[in-house]
C-alpha positions as CSV (number, residue, x, y, z in Angstrom):
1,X,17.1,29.5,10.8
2,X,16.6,31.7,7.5
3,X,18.8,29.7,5.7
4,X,17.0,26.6,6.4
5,X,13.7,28.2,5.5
6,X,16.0,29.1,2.4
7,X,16.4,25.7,1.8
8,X,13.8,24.3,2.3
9,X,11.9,26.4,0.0
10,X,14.4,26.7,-3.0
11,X,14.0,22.1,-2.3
12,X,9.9,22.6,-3.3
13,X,10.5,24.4,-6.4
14,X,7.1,26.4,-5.8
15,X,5.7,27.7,-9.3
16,X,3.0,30.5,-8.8
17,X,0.4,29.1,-9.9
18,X,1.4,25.9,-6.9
19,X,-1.3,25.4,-4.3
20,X,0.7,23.8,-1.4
21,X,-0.1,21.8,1.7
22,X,1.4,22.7,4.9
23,X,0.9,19.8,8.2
24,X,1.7,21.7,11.1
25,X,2.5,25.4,10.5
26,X,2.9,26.5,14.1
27,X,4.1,30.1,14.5
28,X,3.7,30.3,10.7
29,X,7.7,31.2,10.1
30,X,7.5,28.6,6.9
31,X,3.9,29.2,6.2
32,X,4.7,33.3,5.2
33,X,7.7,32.1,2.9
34,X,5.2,29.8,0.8
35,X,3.0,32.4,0.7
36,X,5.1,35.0,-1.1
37,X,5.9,31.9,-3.8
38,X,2.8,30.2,-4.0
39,X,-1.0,30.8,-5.4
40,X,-2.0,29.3,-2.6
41,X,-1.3,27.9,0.9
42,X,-3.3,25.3,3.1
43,X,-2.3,25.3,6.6
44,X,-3.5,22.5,8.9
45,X,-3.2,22.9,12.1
46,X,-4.8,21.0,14.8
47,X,-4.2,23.6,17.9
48,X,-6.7,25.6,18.0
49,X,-5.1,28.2,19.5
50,X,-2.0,28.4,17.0
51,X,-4.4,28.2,14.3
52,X,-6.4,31.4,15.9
53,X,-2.9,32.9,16.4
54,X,-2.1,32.5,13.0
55,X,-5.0,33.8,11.6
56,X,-5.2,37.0,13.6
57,X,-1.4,37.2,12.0
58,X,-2.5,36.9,8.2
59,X,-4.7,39.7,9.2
60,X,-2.7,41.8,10.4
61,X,-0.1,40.9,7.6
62,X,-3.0,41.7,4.6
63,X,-2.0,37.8,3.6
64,X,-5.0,36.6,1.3
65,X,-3.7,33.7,0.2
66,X,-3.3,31.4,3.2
67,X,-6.4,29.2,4.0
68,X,-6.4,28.0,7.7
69,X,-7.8,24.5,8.2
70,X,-8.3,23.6,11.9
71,X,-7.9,19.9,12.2
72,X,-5.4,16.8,12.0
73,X,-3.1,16.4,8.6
74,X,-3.8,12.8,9.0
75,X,-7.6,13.3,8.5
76,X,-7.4,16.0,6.0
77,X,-8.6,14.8,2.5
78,X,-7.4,16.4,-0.8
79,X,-10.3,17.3,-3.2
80,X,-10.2,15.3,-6.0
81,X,-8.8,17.2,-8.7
82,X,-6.4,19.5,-6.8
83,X,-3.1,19.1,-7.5
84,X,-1.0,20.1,-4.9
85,X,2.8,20.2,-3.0
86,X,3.2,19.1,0.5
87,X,5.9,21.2,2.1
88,X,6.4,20.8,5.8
89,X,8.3,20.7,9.4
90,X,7.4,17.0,9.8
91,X,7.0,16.3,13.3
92,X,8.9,13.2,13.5
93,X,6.7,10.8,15.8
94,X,4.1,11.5,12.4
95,X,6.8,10.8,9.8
96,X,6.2,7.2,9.0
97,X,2.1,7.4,9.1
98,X,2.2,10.7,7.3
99,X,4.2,8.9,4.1
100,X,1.9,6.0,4.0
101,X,-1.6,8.3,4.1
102,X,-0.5,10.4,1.6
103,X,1.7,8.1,-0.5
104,X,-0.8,4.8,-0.1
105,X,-4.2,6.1,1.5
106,X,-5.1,9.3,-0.9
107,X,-7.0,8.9,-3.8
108,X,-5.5,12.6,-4.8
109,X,-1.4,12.4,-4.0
110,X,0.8,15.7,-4.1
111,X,2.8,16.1,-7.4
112,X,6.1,16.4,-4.4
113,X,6.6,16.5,-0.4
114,X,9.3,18.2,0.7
115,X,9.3,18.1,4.6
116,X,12.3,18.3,7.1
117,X,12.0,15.1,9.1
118,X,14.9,13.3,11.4
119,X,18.0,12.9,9.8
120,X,18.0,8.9,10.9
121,X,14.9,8.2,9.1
122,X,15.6,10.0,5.8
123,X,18.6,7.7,5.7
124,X,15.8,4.8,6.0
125,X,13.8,6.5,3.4
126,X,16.7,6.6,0.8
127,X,17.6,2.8,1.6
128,X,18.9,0.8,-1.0
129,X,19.8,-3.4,-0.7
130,X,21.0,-4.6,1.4
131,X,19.5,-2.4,4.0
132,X,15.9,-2.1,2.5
133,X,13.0,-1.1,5.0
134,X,9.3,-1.4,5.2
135,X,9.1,2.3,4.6
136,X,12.3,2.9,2.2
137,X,10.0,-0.1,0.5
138,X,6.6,1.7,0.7
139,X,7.7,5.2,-0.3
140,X,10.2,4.5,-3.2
141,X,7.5,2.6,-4.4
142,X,5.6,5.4,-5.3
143,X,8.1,8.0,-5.8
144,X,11.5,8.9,-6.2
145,X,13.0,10.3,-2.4
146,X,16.4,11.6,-2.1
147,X,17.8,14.1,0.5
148,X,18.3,17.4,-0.3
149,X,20.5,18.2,2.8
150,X,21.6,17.4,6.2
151,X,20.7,20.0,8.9
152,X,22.7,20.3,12.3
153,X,21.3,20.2,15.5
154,X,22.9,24.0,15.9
155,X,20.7,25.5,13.1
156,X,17.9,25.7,15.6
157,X,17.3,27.0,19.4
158,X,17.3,25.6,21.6
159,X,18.6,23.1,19.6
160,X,16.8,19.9,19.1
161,X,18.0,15.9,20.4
162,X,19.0,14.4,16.7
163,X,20.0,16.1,13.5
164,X,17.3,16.7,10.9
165,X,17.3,16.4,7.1
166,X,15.0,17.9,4.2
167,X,13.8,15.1,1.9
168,X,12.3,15.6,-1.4
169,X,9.9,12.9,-3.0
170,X,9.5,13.4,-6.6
171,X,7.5,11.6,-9.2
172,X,4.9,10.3,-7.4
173,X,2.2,8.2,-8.5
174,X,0.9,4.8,-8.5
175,X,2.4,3.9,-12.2
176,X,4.7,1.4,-10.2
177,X,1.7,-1.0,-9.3
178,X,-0.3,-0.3,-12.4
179,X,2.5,-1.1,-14.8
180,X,3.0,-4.6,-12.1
181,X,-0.3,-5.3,-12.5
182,X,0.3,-5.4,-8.7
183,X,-2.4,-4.3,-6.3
184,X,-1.3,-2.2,-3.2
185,X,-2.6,-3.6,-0.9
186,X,-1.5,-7.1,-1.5
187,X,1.3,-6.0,-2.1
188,X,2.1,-4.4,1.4
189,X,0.6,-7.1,3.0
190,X,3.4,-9.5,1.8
191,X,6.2,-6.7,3.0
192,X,4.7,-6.1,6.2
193,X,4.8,-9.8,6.6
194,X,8.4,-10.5,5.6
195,X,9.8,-7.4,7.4
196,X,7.9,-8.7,10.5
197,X,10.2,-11.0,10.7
198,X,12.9,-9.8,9.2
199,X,16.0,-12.4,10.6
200,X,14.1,-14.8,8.8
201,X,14.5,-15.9,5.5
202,X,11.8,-15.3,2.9
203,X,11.5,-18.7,2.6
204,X,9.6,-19.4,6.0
205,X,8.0,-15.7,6.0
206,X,5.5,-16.2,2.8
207,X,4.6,-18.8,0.9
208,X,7.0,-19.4,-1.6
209,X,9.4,-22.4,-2.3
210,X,12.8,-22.6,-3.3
211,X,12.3,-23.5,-6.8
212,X,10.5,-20.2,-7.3
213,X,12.6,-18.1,-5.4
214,X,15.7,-19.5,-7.9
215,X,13.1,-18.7,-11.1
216,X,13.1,-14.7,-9.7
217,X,16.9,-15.1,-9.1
218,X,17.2,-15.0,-5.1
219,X,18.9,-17.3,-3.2
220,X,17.2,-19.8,-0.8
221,X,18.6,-17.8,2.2
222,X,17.1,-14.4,1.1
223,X,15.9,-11.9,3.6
224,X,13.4,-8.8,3.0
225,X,16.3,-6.3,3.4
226,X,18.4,-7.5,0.6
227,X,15.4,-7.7,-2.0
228,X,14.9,-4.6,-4.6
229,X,11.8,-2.9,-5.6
230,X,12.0,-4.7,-8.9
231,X,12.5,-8.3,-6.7
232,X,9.6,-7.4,-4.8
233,X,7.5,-7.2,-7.7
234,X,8.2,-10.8,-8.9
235,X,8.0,-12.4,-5.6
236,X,4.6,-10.4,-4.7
237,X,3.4,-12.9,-8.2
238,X,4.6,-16.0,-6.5
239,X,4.5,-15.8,-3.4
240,X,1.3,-15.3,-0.5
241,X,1.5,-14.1,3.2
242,X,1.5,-16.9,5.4
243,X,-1.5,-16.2,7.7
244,X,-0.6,-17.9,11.4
């Protein structure tokens, strides 16, 4: 609906001199309403026959500013020194993959995202302790998410199974694991370990003993959920994966 478009575009903030990022445009109802803010729009879009669609509609329109990129958002890599927005109608079985190739995998991150995604697993994305996730973990670790609103089922038609949501990520960089002195990858190896296995405590997850987990002030019966981004940080320095 218009007013989700609305939304959804007042969320990005788009500047004109913004180049934006758009994973799956479709019939392009979002794609003309970055257009009219932005310098520029990339549209990947991985049918062919949508993308041709679309492109014989920027004709017609006179749009110059829309660049059509047949291919998979996944596989699509940022030149260097663009800086760039994501904005997009996530398709949700992408969601989770999406966050970590552009959050962990690029060498060139957006300066935001702001995509409409399920309402379920923005709620995981916004996740504080107690009820920390391997995803709430990996993209707050990078950037700031909070949701901007909820969207009901009845906004579209036909309407859709769940509710959606529009999240925001903000601040985005990698000064989290610089400043740590942590590398990424370690680090996520530890939290995909512990998370694995998350009824278990910490304790017989990685390879850390009770003494140290007192010294970073977590009790011997921790679990990954209850653990911060901060309490992450010091047990990623004492602690190792335990490899089976």
């Amino acid at each position: 609906s218009f007013s989700v478009l609305q939304k959804i575009i007042d969320a990005a903030n788009i500047q004109p001199s913004d180049i934006i990022i758009e994973a799956g445009p479709g019939l392009g109802i979002l794609t003309w309403e970055l257009a009219r803010h932005a310098k520029k729009v990339i549209a990947i879009e991985k049918d062919r026959e949508l993308a041709d669609l679309l492109e014989q509609q920027l004709h017609e329109k006179k749009i110059t500013n829309v660049e059509i990129v047949r291919g998979d958002i996944l596989r699509y890599e940022p030149p260097r020194t663009m800086r760039y927005k994501i904005v997009a109608n996530l398709p949700y079985y992408l969601t989770s993959r999406f966050f970590k190739i552009f959050l962990e995998g690029r060498a060139q991150k957006p300066l935001d995202i702001v995509v409409m995604i399920q309402n379920e697993v923005a709620r995981r994305i916004i996740a504080k302790p107690p009820g920390m996730n391997l995803l709430a973990l990996g993209v707050q670790a990078y950037g700031t998410p909070r949701i901007i609103a909820r969207v009901p089922r009845g906004a579209f038609s036909p309407p859709p199974k769940v509710e959606s949501a529009i999240l925001k990520i903000t601040d985005i960089s990698d000064g989290f694991f610089k400043k740590n002195g942590i590398l990424p990858r370690e680090f996520f190896a530890i939290a995909r370990t512990a998370f694995g296995q998350k009824r278990k405590t910490l304790k017989h997850t990685v390879k850390i003993n009770g003494i140290a987990l007192k010294k970073i002030g977590l009790s011997e019966t921790a679990r990954p959920q209850e653990l911060s981004l901060e309490q992450w940080t010091k047990l990623i320095r004492h602690a190792k994966p335990l490899t089976k």
